[in-house]
N, C-alpha and C positions, 0 to 999 in steps of 0.2 A: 065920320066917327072912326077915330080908331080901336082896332080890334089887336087886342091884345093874345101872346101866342099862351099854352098854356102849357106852365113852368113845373119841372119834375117836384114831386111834394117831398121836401127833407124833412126826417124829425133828429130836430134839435135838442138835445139833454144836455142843459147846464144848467148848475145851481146860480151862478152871480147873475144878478139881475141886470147890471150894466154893461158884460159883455154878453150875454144873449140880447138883448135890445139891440147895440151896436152890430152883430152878427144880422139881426132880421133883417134892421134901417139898412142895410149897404147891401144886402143882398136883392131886398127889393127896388132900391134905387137903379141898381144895375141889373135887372129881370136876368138874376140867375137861376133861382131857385124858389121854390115858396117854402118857408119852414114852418113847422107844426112845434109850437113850444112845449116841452115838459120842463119843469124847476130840479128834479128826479127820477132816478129809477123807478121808483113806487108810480110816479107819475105817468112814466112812460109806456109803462107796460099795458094798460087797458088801449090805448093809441095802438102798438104793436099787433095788439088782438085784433081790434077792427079797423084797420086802415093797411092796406098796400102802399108803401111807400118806396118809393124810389131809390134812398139813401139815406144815411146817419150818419150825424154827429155828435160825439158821444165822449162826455166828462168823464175819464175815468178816477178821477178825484173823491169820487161818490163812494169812495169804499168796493167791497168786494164784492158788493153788489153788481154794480157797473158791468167788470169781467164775465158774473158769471148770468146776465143777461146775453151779453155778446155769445157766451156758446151757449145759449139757448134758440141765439140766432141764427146760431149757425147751424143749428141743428135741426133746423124749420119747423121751428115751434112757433114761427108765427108768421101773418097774414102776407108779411114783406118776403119772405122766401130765406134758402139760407144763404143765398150768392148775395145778397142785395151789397153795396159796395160802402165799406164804413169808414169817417176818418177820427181818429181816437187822439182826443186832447187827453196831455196829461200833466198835473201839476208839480211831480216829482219823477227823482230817476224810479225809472222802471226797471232796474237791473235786475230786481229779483223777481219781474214779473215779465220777463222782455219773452220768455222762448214761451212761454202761456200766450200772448198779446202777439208775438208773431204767428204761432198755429190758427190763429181766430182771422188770420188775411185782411186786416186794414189794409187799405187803399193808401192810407198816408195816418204819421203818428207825428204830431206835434206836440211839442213840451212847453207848456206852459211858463214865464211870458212868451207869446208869439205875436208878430205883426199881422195884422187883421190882411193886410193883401198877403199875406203866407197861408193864412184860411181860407180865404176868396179862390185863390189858386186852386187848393187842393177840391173844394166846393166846384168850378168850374170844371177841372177835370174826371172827377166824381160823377157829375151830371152827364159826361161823354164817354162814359164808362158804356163797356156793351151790355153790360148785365142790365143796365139801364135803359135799353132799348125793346123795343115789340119782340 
């Protein structure tokens, strides 16, 4: 029997149904990460409350909701802590939100469209992140 190792827990916030799916299916195909789906902010946030997670990934497409979640996380408001290490998808320029979205220390900012191994990437380095460690 094979025993499986046990994979850091990401939660994932995106609203599109088909690239959250594509995001799980290839992550779990290639045991990088296990993700914890929310569709939303609103969704994410009871997850936040009672789960320690590892790491996010995090639409900031969701309005200013999104952001002002991030410095709530940053400010350890919740069970992940405020170092935990994030990567912030975005569907537009952030210019005018770039020196807010840089003070909040993502790990990596990707702009949506992006190549799902440019995600995988950042995902994998994410996971080897030290803050991610005992």
């Amino acid at each position: 029997m094979k025993v499986s190792a046990v994979l850091p827990a990401v939660l994932l916030v995106e609203p599109q149904f088909v690239l959250r799916r594509t995001i799980v299916t290839v992550a779990r195909e290639l045991q990088l990460v296990e993700f914890h789906e929310a569709t939303s902010v609103a969704r994410a946030m009871p997850a936040l409350v009672s789960k320690r997670f590892t790491g996010m990934v995090i639409d900031l497409g969701d309005g200013p909701e999104a952001l002002q979640m991030l410095e709530q996380v940053r400010s350890g408001a919740f069970a992940c802590g405020a170092r935990i290490p994030v990567i912030a998808m975005t569907p537009e320029s952030i210019a005018s939100r770039a020196a807010l979205l840089e003070s909040l220390g993502p790990v990596s900012v990707l702009r949506k469209p992006f190549k799902i191994g440019q995600l995988l990437e950042s995902v994998r380095a994410m996971a080897e992140h030290p803050s991610t460690k005992p």
